[in-house]
PyMOL CGO cylinders between C-alpha atoms (Angstrom):
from pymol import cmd
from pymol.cgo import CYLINDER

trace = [
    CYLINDER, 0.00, 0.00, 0.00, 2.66, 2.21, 0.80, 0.3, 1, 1, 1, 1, 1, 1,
    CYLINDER, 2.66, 2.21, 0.80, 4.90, 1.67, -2.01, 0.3, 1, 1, 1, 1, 1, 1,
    CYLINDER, 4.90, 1.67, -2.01, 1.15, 2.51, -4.05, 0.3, 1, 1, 1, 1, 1, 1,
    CYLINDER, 1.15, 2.51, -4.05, 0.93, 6.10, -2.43, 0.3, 1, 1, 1, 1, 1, 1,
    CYLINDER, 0.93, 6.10, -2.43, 4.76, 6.18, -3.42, 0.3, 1, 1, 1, 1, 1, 1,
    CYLINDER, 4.76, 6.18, -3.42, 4.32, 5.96, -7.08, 0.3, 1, 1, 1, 1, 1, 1,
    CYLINDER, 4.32, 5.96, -7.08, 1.39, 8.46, -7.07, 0.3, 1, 1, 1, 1, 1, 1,
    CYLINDER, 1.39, 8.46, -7.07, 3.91, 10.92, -5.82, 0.3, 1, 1, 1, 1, 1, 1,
    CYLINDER, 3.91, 10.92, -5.82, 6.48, 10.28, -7.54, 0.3, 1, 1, 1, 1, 1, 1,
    CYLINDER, 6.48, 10.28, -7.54, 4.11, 10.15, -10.65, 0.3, 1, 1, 1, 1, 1, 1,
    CYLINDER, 4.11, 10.15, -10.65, 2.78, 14.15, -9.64, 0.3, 1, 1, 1, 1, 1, 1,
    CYLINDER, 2.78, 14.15, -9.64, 6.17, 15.25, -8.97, 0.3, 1, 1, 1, 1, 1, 1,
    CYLINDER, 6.17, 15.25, -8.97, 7.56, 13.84, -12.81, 0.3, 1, 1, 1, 1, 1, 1,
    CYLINDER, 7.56, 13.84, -12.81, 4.27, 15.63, -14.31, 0.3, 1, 1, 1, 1, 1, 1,
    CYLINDER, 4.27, 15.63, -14.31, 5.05, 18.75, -12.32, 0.3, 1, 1, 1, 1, 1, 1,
    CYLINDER, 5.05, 18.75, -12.32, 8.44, 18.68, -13.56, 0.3, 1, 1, 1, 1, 1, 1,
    CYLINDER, 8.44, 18.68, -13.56, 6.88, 18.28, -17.28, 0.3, 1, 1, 1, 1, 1, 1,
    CYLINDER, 6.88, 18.28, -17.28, 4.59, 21.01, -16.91, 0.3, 1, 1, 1, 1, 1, 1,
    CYLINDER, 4.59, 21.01, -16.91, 7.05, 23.46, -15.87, 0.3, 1, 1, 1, 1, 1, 1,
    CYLINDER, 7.05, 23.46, -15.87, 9.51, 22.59, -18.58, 0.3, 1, 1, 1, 1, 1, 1,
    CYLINDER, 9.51, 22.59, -18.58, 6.77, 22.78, -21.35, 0.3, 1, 1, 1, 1, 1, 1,
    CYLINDER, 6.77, 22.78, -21.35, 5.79, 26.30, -19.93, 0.3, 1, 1, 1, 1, 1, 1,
    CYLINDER, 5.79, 26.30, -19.93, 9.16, 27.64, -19.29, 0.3, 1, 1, 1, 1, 1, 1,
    CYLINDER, 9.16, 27.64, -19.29, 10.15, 26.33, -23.51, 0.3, 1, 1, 1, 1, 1, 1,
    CYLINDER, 10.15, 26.33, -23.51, 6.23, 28.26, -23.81, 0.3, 1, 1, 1, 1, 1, 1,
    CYLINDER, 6.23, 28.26, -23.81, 7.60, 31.29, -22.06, 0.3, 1, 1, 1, 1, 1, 1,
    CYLINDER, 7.60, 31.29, -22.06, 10.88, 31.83, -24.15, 0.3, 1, 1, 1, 1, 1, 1,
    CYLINDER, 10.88, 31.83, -24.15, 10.11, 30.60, -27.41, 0.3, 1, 1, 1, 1, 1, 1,
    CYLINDER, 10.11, 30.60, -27.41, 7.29, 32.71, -28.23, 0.3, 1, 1, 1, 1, 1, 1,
    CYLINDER, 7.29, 32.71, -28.23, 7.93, 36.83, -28.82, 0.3, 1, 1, 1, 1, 1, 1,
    CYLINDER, 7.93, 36.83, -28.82, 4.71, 39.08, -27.95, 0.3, 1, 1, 1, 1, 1, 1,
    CYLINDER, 4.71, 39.08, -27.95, 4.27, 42.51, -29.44, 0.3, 1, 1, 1, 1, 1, 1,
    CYLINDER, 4.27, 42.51, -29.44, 2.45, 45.30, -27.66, 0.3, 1, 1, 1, 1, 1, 1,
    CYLINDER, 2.45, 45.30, -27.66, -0.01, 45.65, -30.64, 0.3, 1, 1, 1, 1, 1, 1,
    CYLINDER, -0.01, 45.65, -30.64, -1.00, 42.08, -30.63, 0.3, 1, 1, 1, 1, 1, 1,
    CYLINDER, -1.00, 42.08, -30.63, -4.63, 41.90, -30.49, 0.3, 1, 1, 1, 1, 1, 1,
    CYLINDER, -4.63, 41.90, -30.49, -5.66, 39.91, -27.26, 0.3, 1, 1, 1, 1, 1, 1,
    CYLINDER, -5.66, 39.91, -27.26, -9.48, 40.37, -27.68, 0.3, 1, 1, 1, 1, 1, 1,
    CYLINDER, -9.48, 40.37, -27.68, -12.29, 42.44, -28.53, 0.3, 1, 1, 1, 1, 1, 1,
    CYLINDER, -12.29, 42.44, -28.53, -14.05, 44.69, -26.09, 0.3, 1, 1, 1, 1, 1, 1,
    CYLINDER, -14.05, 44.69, -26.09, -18.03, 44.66, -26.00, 0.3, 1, 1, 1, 1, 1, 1,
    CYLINDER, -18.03, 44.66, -26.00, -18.59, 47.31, -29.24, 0.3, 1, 1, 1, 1, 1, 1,
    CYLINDER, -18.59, 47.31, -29.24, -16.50, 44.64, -30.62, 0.3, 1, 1, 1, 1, 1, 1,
    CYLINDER, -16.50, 44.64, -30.62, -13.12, 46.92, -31.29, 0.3, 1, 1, 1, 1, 1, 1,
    CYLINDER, -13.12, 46.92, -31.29, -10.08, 44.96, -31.10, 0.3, 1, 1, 1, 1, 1, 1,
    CYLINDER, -10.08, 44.96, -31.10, -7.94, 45.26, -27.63, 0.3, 1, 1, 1, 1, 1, 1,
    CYLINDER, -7.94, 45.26, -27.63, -4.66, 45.15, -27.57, 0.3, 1, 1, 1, 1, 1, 1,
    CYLINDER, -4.66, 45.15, -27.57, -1.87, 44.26, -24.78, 0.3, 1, 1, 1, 1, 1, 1,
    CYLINDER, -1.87, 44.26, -24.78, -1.20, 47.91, -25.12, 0.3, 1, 1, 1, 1, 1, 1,
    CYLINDER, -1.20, 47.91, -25.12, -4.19, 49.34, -24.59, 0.3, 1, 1, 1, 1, 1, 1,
    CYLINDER, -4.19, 49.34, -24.59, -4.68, 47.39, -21.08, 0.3, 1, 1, 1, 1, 1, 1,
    CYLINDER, -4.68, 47.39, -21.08, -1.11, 47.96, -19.82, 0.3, 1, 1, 1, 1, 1, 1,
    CYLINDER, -1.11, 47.96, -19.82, -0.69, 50.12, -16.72, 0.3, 1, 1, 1, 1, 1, 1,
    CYLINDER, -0.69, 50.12, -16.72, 2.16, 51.93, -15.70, 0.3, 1, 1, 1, 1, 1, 1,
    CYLINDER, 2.16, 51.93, -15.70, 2.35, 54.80, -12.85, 0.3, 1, 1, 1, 1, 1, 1,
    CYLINDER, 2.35, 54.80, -12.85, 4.89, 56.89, -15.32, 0.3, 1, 1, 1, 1, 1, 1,
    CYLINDER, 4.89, 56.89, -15.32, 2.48, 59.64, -16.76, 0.3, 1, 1, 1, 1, 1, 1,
    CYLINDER, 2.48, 59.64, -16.76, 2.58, 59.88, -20.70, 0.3, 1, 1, 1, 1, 1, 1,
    CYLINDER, 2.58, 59.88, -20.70, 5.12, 62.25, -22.30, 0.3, 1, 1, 1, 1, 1, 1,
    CYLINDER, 5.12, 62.25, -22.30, 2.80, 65.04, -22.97, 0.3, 1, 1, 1, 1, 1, 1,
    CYLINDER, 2.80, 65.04, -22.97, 1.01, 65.07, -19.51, 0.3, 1, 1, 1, 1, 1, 1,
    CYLINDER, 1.01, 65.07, -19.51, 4.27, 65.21, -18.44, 0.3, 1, 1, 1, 1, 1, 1,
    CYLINDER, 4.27, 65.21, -18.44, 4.87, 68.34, -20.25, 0.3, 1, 1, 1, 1, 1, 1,
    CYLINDER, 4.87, 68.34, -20.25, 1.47, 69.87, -19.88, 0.3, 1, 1, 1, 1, 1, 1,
    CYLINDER, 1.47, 69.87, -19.88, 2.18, 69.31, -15.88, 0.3, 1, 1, 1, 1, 1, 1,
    CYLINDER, 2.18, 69.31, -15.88, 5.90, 70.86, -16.02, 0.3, 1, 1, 1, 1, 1, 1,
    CYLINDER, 5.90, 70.86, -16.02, 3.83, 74.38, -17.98, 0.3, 1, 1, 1, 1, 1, 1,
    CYLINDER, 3.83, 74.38, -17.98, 1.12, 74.59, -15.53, 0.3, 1, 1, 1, 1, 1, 1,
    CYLINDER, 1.12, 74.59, -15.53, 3.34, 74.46, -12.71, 0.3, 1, 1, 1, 1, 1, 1,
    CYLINDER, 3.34, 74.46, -12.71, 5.27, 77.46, -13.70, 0.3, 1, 1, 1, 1, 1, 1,
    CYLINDER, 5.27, 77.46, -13.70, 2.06, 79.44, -15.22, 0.3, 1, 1, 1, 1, 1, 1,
    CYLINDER, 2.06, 79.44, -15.22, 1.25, 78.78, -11.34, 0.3, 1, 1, 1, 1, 1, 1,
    CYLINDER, 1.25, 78.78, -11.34, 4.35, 79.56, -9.71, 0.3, 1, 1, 1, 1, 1, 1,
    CYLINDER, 4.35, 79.56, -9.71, 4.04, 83.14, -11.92, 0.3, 1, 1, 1, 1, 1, 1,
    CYLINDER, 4.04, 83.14, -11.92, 0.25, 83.67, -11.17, 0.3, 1, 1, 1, 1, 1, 1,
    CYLINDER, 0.25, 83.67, -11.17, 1.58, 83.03, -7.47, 0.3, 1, 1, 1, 1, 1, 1,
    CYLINDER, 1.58, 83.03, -7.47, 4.16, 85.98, -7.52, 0.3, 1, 1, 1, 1, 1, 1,
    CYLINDER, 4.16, 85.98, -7.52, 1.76, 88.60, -9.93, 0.3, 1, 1, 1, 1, 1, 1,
    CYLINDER, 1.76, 88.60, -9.93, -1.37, 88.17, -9.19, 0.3, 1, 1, 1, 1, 1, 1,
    CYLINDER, -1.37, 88.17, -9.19, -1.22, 87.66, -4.70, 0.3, 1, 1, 1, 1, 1, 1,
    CYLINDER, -1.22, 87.66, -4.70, -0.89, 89.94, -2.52, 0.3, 1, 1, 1, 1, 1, 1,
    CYLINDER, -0.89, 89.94, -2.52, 1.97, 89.52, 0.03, 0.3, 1, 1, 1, 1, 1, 1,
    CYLINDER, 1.97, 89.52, 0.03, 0.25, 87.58, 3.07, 0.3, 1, 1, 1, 1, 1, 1,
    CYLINDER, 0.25, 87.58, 3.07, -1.91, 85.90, 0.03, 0.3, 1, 1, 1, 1, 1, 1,
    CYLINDER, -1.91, 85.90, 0.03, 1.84, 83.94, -1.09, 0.3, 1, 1, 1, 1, 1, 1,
    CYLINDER, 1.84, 83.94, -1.09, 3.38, 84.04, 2.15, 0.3, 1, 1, 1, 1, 1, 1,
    CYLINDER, 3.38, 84.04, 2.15, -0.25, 81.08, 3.09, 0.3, 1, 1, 1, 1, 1, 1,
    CYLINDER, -0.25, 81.08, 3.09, -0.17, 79.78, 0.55, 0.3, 1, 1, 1, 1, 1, 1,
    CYLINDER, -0.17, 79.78, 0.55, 4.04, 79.23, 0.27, 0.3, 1, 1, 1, 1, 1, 1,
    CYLINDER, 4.04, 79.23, 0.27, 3.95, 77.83, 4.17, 0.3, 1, 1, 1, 1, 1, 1,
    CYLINDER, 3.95, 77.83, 4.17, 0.69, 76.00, 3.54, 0.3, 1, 1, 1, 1, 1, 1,
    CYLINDER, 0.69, 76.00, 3.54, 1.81, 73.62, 0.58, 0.3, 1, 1, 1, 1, 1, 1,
    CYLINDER, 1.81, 73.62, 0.58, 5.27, 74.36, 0.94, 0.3, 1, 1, 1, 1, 1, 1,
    CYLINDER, 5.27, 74.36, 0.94, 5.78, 76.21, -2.05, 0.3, 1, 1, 1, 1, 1, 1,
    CYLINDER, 5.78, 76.21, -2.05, 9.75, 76.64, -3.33, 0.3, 1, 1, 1, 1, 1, 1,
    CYLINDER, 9.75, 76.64, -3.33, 10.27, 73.49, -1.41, 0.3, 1, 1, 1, 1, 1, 1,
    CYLINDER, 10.27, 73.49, -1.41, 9.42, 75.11, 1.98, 0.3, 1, 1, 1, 1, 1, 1,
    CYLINDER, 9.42, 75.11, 1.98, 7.71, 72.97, 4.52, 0.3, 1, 1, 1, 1, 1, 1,
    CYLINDER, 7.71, 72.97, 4.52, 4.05, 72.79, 4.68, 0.3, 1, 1, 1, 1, 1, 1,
    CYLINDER, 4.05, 72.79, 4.68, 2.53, 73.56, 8.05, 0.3, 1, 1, 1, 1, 1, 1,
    CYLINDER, 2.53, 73.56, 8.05, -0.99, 73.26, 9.31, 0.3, 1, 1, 1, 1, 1, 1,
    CYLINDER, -0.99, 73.26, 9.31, -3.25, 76.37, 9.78, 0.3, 1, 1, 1, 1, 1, 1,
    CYLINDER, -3.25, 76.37, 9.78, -3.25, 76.63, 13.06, 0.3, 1, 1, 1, 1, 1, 1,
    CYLINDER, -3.25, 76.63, 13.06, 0.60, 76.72, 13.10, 0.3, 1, 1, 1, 1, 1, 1,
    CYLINDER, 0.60, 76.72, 13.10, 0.43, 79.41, 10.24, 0.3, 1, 1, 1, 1, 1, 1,
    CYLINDER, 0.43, 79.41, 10.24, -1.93, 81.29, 12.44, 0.3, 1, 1, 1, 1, 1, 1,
    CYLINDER, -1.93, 81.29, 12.44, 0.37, 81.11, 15.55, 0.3, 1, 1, 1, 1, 1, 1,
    CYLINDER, 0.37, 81.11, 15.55, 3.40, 82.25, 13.47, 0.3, 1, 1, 1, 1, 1, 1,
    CYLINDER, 3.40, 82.25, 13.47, 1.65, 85.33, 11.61, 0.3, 1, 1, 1, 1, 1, 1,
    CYLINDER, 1.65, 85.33, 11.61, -0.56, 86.08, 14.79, 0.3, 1, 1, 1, 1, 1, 1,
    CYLINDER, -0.56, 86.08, 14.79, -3.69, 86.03, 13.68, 0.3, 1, 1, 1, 1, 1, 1,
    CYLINDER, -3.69, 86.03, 13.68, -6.59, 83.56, 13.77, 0.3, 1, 1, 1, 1, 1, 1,
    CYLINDER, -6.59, 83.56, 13.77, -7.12, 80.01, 12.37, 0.3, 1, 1, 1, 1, 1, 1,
    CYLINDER, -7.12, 80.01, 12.37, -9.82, 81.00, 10.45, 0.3, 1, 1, 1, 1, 1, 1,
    CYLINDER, -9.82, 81.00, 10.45, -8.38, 84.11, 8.98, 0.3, 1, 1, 1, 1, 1, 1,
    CYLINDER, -8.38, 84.11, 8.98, -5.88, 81.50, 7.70, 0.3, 1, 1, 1, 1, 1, 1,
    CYLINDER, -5.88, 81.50, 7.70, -8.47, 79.40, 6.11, 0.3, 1, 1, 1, 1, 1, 1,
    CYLINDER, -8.47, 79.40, 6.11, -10.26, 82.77, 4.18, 0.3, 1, 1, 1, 1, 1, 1,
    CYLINDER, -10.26, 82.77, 4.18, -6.83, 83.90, 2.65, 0.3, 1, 1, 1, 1, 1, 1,
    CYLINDER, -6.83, 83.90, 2.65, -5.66, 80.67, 1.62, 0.3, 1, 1, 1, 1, 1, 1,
    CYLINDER, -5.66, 80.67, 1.62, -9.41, 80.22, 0.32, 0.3, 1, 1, 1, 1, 1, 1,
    CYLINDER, -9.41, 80.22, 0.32, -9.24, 83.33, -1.67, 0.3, 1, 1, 1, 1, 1, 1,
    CYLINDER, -9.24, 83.33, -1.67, -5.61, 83.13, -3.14, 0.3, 1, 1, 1, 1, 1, 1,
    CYLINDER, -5.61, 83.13, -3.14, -6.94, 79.39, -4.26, 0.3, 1, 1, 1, 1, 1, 1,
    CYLINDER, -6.94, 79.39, -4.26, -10.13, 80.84, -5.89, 0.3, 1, 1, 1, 1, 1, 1,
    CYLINDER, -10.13, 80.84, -5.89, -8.42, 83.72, -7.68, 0.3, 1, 1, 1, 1, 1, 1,
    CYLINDER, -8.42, 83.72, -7.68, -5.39, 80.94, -9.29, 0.3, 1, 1, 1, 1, 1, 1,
    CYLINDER, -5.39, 80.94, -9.29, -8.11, 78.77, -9.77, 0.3, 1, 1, 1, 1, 1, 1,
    CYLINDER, -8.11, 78.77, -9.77, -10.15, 81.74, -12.10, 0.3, 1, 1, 1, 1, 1, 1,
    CYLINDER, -10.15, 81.74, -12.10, -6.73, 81.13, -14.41, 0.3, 1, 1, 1, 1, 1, 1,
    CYLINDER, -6.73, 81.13, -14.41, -6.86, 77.72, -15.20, 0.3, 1, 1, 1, 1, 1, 1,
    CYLINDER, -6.86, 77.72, -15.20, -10.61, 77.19, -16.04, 0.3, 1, 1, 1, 1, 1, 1,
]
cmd.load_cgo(trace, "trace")
C-alpha cells in the first residue's frame, strides 16, 4: 500500500516537472508585441496588450502639460497675490520646497486667527483657480 501512495507521488512530482519545462520552452520561445490583439471589447473593437497595460509613469505630454502649468502657477503666485496671500499659501503647501505647516501653526506664526488663515488661503486658491478654467 505504501509503495502505491509512493508511485502516485512520484508520478505528480515527474508531471510537475513536465509542466514546468513545457511552460518555461512556452515562455521563451514565443515573442509578444504590444499591438497584438488579445481580444475584442463589448462594441467589438479589437484590444490590444497595449491598450490594457498600466504603468504609474504619466505619458510624455502630460508630463509636459504638468511641467507648464506648474510654472504658469508659480508666476500667477508671484503677480497676481498679494503679500500675506503667497506668504499662506508658500507655508501652507510648501511652495519653493518650503515645509508645509498646518493652519493653526500658520496662524500662531503670523498672529492672527485660524480661520483668517483658512479665508486667505481660500481666496488666493479661488483667484489661481479663475486662471486655469
Amino acid at each position: 500500500m505504501k509503495s502505491l501512495t509512493v508511485q502516485k507521488l512520484i508520478g505528480v512530482r515527474i508531471a510537475n516537472e513536465i509542466l514546468m519545462y513545457i511552460r518555461t520552452r512556452r515562455k521563451g520561445g514565443k515573442e509578444v508585441s504590444l499591438y497584438e490583439p488579445i481580444g475584442t471589447d463589448r462594441e467589438g473593437n479589437e484590444i490590444q496588450l497595449y491598450d490594457v497595460m498600466e504603468t504609474d509613469e504619466p505619458d510624455i505630454p502630460e508630463k509636459i502639460d504638468l511641467k507648464e502649468n506648474i510654472q504658469k502657477l508659480y508666476e500667477k503666485v508671484e503677480n497676481e497675490l498679494s503679500q500675506r496671500e503667497k506668504l499662506v499659501l508658500k507655508m501652507r503647501y510648501g511652495l519653493y520646497n518650503g515645509e508645509q505647516y498646518t493652519q493653526r501653526e500658520i496662524a500662531s506664526q503670523l498672529g492672527i486667527s485660524r480661520s483668517y488663515v483658512s479665508r486667505i488661503e481660500k481666496s488666493a486658491i479661488t483667484k489661481l483657480r479663475s486662471f486655469f478654467e
